[in-house]
N, C-alpha and C positions, 0 to 999 in steps of 0.2 A: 125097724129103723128106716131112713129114709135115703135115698138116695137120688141123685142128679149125675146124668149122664148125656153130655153134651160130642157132637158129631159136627161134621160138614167142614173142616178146619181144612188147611192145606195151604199149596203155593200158587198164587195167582199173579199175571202180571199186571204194572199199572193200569189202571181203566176197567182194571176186569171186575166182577163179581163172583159174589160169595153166599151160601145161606148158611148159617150155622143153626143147631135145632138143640134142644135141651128139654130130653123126658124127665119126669120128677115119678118114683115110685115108692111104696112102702104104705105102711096105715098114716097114711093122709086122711084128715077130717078137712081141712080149705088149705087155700093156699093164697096167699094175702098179694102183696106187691111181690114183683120176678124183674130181674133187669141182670143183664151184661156188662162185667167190669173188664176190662183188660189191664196187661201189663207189660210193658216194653223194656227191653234189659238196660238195666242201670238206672230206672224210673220206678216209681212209687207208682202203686193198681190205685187206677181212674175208673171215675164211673163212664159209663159210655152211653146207654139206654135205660129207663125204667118202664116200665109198666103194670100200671094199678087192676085191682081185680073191678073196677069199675069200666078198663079200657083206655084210661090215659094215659100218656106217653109224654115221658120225658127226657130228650136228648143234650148230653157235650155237644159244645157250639162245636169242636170240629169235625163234627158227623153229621149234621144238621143241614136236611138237603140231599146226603148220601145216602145215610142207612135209617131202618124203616124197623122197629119191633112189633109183634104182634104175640098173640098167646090163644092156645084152644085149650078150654079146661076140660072137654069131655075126653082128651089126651093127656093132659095133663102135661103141656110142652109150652115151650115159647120159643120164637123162632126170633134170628137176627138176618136180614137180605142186609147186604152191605155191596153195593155198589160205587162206580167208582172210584174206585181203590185206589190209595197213593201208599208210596209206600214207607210213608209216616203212621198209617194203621198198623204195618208189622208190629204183631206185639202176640203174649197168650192172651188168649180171651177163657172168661169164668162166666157159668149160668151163678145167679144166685136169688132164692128164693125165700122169700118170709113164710112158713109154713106151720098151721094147727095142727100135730099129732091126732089122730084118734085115739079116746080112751082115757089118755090123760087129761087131754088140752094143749096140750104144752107150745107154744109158742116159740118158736127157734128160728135160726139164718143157717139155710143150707147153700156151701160152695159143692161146684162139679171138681172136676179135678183140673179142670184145663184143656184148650184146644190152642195148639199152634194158628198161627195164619202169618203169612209171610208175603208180600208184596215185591215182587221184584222181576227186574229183567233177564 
């Protein structure tokens, strides 16, 4: 089975910065598009960053300028630097990955479980 295990969450204050990281493990054959959705209380989960196994990057207009995705596949991770920080970010944030099984094939959407981040004074 596969798993995603996302770190770096916590409380930061306005203007501050943040890295969040997400290992992906288990029989992985690839691992297609990976991007960070968050969820802020009493809102519906938004996408926030994508990134393609080709390296492109796709951001929500209100992180654009702030936060940066990247991804190393010989780790198997993808990271979110979020700087700038207002604390309109507070929200949980989710790794989530489009992922090839080895063995079967199998094609799947794997979520982490969730990392707090919380913005304030």
């Amino acid at each position: 089975q596969v798993q995603l295990v996302e770190s770096g969450g916590g409380l930061v204050q306005p203007g501050g910065s943040l890295r969040l990281s997400c290992v992906a493990s288990g029989k992985i054959f690839s691992i297609n598009d990976m991007g960070w959705y968050r969820q802020a209380p009493g809102k519906e989960r938004e996408l926030v960053a994508t990134i393609n196994i080709g390296g492109t990057t796709n951001f929500a207009d209100s992180v654009k300028g702030r936060f940066t995705i990247s991804r190393d596949d010989v780790r198997k991770s993808i990271y979110l630097q979020m700087d700038s920080l207002k604390p309109e970010d507070t929200a949980v944030y989710y790794c989530n990955a489009v992922i090839v099984t080895s063995g079967d094939y199998l094609r799947r959407n794997y979520w982490g479980q969730g990392t707090q981040v919380t913005v304030s004074s």
